[in-house]
SESE-821901 format. One record per residue (C-alpha): residue number from 1; x, y, z. Coordinates in nm, 3 decimals. Example, Ala and Ser with C-alpha at 12.3 -4.5 7.8 and 13.67 -1.06 7.14 Angstrom:
<sites>
(1, (1.230, -0.450, 0.780))
(2, (1.367, -0.106, 0.714))
</sites>
This chain:
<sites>
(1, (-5.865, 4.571, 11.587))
(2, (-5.688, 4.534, 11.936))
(3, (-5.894, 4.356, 12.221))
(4, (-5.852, 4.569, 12.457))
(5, (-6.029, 4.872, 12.298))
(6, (-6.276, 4.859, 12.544))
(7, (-6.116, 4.777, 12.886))
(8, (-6.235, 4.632, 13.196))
(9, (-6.490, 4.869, 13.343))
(10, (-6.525, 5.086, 13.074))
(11, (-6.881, 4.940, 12.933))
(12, (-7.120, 5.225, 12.848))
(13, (-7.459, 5.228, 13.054))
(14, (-7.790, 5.347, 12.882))
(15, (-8.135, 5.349, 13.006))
(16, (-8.387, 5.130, 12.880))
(17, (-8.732, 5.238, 12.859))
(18, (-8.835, 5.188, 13.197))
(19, (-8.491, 5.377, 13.327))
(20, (-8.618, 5.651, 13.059))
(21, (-8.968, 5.659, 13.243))
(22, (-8.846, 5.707, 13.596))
(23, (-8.604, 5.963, 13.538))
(24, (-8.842, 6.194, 13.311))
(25, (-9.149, 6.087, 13.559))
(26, (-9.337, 5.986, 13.244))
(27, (-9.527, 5.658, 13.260))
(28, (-9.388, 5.397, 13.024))
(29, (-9.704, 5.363, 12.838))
(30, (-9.682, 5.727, 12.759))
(31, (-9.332, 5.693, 12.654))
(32, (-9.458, 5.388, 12.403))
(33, (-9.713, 5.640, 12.274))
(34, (-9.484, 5.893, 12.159))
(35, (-9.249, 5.646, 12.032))
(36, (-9.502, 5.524, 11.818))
(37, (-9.551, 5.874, 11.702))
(38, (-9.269, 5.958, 11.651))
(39, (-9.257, 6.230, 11.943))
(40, (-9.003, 6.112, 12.165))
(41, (-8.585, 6.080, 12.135))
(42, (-8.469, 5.808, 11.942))
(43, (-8.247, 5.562, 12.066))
(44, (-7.862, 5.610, 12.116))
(45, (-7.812, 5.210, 12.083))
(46, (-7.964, 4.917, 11.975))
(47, (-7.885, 4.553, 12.125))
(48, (-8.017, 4.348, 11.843))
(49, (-8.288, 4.223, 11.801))
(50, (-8.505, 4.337, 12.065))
(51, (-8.349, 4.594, 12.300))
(52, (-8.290, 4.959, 12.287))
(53, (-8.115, 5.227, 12.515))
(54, (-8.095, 5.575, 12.596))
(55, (-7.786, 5.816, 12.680))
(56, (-7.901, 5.952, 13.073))
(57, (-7.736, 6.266, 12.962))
(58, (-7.936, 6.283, 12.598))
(59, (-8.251, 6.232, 12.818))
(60, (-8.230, 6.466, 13.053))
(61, (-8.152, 6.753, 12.799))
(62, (-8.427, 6.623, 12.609))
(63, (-8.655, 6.687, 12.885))
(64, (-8.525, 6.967, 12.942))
(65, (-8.591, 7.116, 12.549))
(66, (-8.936, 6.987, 12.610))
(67, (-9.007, 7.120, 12.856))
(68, (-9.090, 6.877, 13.140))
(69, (-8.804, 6.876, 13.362))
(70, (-8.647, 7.233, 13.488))
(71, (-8.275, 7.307, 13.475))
(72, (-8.162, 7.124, 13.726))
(73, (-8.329, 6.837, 13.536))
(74, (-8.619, 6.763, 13.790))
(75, (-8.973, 6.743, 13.713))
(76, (-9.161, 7.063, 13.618))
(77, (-9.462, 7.086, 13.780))
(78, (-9.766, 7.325, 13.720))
(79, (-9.749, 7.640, 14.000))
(80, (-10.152, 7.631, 13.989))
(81, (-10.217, 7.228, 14.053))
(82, (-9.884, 7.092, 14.168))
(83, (-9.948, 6.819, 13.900))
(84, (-9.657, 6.757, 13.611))
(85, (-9.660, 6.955, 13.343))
(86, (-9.802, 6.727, 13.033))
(87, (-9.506, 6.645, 12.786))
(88, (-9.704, 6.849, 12.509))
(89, (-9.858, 7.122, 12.720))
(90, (-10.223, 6.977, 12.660))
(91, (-10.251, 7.146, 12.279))
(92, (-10.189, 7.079, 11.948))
(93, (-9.952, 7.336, 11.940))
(94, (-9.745, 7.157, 12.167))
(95, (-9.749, 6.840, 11.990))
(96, (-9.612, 7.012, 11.668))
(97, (-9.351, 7.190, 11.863))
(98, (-9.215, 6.837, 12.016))
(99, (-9.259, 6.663, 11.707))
(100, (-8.997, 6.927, 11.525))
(101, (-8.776, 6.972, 11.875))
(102, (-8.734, 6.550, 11.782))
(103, (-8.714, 6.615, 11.424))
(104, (-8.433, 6.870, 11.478))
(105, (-8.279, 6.794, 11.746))
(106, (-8.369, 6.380, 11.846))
(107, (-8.383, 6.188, 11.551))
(108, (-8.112, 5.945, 11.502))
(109, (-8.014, 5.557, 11.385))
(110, (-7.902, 5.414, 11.723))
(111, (-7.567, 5.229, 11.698))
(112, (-7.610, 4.854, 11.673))
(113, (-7.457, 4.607, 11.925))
(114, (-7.508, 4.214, 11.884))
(115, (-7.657, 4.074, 12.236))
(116, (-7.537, 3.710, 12.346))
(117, (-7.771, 3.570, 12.120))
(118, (-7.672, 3.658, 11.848))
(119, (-7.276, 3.633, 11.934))
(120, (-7.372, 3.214, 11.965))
(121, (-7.520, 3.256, 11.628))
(122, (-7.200, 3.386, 11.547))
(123, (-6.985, 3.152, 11.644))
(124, (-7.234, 2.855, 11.608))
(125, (-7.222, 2.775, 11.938))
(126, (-7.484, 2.776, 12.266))
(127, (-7.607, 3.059, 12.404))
(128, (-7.560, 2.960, 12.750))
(129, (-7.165, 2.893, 12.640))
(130, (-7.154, 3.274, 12.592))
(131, (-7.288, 3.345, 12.987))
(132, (-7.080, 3.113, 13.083))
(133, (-6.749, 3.241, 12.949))
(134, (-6.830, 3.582, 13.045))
(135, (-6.906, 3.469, 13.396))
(136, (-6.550, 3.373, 13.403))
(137, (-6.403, 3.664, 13.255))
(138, (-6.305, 3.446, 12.927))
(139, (-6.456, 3.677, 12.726))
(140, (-6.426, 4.027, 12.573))
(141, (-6.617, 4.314, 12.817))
(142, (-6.937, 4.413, 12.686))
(143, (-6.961, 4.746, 12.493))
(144, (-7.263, 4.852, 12.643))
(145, (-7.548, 4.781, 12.904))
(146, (-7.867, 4.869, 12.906))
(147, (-8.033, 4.767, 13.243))
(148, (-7.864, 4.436, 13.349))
(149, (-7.849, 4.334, 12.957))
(150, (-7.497, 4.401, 12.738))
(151, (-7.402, 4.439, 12.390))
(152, (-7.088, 4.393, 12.227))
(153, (-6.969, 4.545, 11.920))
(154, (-7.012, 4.374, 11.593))
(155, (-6.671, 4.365, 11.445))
(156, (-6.504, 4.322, 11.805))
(157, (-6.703, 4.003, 11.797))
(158, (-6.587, 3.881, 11.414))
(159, (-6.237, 3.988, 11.552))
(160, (-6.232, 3.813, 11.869))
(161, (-6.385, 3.512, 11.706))
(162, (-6.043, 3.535, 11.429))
(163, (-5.747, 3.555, 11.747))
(164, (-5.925, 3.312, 11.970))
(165, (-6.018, 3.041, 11.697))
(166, (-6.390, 3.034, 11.793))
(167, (-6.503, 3.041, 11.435))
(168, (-6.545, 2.646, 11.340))
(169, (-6.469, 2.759, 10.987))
(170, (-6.271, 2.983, 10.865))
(171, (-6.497, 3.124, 10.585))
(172, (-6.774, 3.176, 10.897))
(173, (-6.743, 3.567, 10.874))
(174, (-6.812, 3.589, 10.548))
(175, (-7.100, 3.381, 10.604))
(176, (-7.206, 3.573, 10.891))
(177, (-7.206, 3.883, 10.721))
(178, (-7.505, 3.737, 10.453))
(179, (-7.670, 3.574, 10.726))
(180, (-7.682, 3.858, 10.982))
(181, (-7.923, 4.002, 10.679))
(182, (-8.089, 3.760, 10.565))
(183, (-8.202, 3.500, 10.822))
(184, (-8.168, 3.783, 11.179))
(185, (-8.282, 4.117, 10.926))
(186, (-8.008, 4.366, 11.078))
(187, (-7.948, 4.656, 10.843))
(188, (-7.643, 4.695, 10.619))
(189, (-7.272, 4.764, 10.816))
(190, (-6.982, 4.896, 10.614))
(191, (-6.753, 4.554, 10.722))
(192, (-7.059, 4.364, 10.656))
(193, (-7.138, 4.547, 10.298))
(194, (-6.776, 4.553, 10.213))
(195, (-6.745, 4.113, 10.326))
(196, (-6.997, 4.048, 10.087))
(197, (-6.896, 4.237, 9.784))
(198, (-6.620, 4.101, 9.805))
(199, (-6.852, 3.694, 9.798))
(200, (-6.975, 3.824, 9.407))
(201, (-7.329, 3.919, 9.282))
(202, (-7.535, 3.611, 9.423))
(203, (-7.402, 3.708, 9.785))
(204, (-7.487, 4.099, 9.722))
(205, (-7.808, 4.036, 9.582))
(206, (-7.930, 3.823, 9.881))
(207, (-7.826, 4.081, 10.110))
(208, (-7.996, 4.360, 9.897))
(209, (-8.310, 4.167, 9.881))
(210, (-8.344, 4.117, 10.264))
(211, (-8.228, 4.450, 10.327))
(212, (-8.566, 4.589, 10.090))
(213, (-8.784, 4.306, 10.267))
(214, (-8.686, 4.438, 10.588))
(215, (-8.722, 4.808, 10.518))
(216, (-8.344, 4.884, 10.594))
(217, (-8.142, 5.123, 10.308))
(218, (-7.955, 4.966, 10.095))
(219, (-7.599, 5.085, 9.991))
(220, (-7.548, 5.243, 9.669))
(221, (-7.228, 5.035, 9.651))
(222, (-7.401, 4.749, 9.746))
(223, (-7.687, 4.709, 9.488))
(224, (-7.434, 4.824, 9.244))
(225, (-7.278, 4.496, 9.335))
(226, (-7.635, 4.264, 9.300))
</sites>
């Protein structure tokens, strides 16, 4: 995988919740509430462990199918009270109708990206190592951002970490790959499912283990392997 697959520049911006708030003119409470409900857009990425993002342009067309913001992607309001129009419509019958416009339409597994965290886990090394190197452009631009936080791509990072020599050892992907399940609870990837396979049983049975304790699927290939 080349290194420059992502150029200077080129790092994908997504909302976070806040962003998501603002630009629907729903209060971020609100937003929470739905989430929990499972009545609002699911995230486009994921910038493990704890941050998630939003495509502007999903959003908008999203509020748009819902109902609350008007084709030129402003906020509805009521003719009658010059108030916003309520994400549901004030009735039960809205609620179903959003919860099967998400069903249908807004219901997806956001893409994973590894956060700077996670990238010194990695590579065994600081965290503040990895601000500092990308401070001084001797690192590989971030994948995405969501707010002033980035991601990087998973196996951009394992490949990196192989050209540059970062890895202290040179069996720490395949490490990584148990590990990334078992002690940080990310869900299965096909280089990660494939890495540990290829380790035997013991490794694949680990991995399917954590993967079950953590609610993630499992791979049929995978707990074939265990």
């Amino acid at each position: 995988m080349p290194l420059i697959d992502v150029a200077p520049g080129h790092t994908r911006l997504f909302l976070s919740k806040s962003g998501v708030a603002e630009r629907l003119g729903i209060s971020r409470n609100h937003i929470g509430r739905l989430i929990t409900n499972n009545l609002f857009a699911s995230p486009d990425v994921w910038v493990a462990k704890y941050l998630v993002g939003w495509d502007q342009e999903r959003i908008v067309q999203f509020g748009k199918d819902i109902g609350v913001l008007d084709d030129n992607g402003q906020r509805r309001l009521d003719p009658e009270t010059g108030k916003p129009v309520p994400i549901t419509g004030g009735s039960r019958t809205g609620t179903d109708r959003l919860r099967t416009i998400v069903k249908e339409s807004y219901s997806k597994t956001p893409a994973l990206y590894l956060g700077a965290a996670l990238i010194a886990d990695v590579y065994e090394v600081a965290q503040a190592s990895i601000y500092i190197n990308r401070s001084r452009e001797r690192f590989i631009p971030a994948d995405v951002a969501v707010d002033t936080r980035f991601g990087w791509d998973e196996e951009r990072v394992i490949e990196y970490g192989r050209q540059t020599g970062r890895f202290k050892s040179p069996d720490r992907p395949e490490k990584w790959a148990v590990e990334r399940t078992t002690i940080h609870g990310l869900p299965a990837a096909d280089w990660a499912t494939d890495t540990v396979i290829a380790q035997g049983a013991d490794a694949a049975a680990q991995v399917v283990a954590a993967l079950k304790e953590a609610g993630h699927n499992v791979p049929r290939r995978l707990a074939n392997a265990a």
